[in-house]
C-alpha positions in Angstrom: 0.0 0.0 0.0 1.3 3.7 -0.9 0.6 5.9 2.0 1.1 8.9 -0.3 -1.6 11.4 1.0 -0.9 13.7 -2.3 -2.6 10.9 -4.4 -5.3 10.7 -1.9 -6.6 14.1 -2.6 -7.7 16.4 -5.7 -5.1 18.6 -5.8 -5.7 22.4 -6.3 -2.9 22.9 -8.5 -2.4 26.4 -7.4 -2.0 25.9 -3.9 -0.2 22.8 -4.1 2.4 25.3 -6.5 2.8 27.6 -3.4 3.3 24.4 -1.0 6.3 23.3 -3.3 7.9 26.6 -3.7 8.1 27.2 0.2 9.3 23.4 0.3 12.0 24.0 -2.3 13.0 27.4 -0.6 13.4 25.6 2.9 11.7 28.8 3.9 8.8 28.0 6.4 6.7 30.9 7.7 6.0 30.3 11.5 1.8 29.7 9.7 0.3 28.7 6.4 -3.1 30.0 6.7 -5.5 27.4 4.2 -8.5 29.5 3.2 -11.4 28.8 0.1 -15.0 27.4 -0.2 -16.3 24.4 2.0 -15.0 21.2 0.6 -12.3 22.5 -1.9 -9.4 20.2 0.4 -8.1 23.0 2.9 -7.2 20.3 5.8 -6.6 17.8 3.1 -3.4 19.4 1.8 -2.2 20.8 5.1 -1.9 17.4 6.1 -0.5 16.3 2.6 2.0 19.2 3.0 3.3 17.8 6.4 3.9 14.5 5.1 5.5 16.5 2.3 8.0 17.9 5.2 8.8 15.0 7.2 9.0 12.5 4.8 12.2 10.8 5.5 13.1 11.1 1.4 13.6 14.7 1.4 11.2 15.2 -1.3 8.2 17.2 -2.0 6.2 14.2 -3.1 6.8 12.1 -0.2 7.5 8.7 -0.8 4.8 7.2 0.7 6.8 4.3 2.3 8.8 5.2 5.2 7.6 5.4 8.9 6.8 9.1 9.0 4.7 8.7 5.8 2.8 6.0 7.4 2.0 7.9 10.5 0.7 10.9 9.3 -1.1 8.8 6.6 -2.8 6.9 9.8 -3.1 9.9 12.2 -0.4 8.6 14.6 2.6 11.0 13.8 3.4 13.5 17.2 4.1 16.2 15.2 1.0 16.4 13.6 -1.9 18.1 15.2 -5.4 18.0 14.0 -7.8 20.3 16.1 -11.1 20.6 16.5 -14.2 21.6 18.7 -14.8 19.1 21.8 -17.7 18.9 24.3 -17.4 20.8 27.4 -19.0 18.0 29.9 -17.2 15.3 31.0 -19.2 12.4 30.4 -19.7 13.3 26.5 -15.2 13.9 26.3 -15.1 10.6 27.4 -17.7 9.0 24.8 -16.1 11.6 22.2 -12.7 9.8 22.4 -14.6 6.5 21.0 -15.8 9.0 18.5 -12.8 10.5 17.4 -11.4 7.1 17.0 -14.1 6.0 14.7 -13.4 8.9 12.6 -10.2 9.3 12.4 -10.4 5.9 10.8 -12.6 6.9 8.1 -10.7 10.4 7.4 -8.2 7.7 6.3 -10.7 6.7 3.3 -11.8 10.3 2.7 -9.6 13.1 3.9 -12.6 15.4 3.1 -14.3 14.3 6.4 -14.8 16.8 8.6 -14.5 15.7 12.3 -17.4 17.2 14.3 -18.8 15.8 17.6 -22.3 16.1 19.4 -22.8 19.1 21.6 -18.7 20.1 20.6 -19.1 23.8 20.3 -15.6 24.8 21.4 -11.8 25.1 22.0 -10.5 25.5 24.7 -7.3 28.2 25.0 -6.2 25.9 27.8 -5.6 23.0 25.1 -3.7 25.9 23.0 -1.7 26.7 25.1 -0.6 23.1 25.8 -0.2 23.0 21.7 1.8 25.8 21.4 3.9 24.7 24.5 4.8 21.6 22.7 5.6 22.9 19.4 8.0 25.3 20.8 10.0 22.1 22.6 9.7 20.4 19.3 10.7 23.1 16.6 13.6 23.4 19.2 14.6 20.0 19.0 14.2 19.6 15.1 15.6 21.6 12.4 12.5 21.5 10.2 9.3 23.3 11.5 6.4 21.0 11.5 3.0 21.4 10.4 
């Protein structure tokens, strides 16, 4: 199996052009803000990009093969993080996990899905701040900057 997330997706050409340029330049911004229409891949080629960036071949169109490439491909890579509302209550966080699971599983299939959860209608700045405190530790520790 090729866990090639570029092949995965309908590429907008012209935004996938920008991704590749800042690739070839080594020149990441500290963000890449993805903005269009509903449906048109926004989260889809964020995620393509970082595989794009940590693939272990040094290439642009990762190779699909190597460990990184499988774990952002199956949503189990530390560097990449994927965030979205969650419920506020703590009986529906803990069925939500269960949830997230689930879907995760099937963003595999279609990396259109959005992720949303019953009665999720917000995130938290406590769970940013824990975000942006491990992102500093880990741009520090790596050379490349990670999506």
């Amino acid at each position: 199996m090729n866990y090639n997330l570029w092949e995965n997706i309908i590429v907008q050409e012209r935004a996938k052009l920008a991704l590749e340029k800042i690739f070839r330049r080594n020149a990441y911004p500290p963000a890449i803000i993805f903005f269009g229409q509903k449906g048109v891949g926004k989260e889809a080629h964020a995620i393509a990009f970082a595989q794009s960036i940590n693939c272990e071949k040094q290439n642009f169109q990762p190779c699909g093969q190597c460990e990184r490439c499988k774990r952002i491909y199956n949503f189990l890579s530390p560097d990449i993080y994927l965030i979205f509302p969650t419920p506020t209550s703590t009986s529906e966080k803990n069925l939500s996990f269960k949830r997230i699971e689930r879907l995760l599983e099937k963003k595999k299939v279609n990396p259109y899905l959005k992720i949303q959860l019953p009665k999720a209608n917000e995130i938290t700045i406590d769970l940013i701040r824990e975000l942006r405190s491990e992102l500093v530790v880990s741009t520090s520790r790596n050379k490349k900057t990670h999506c």
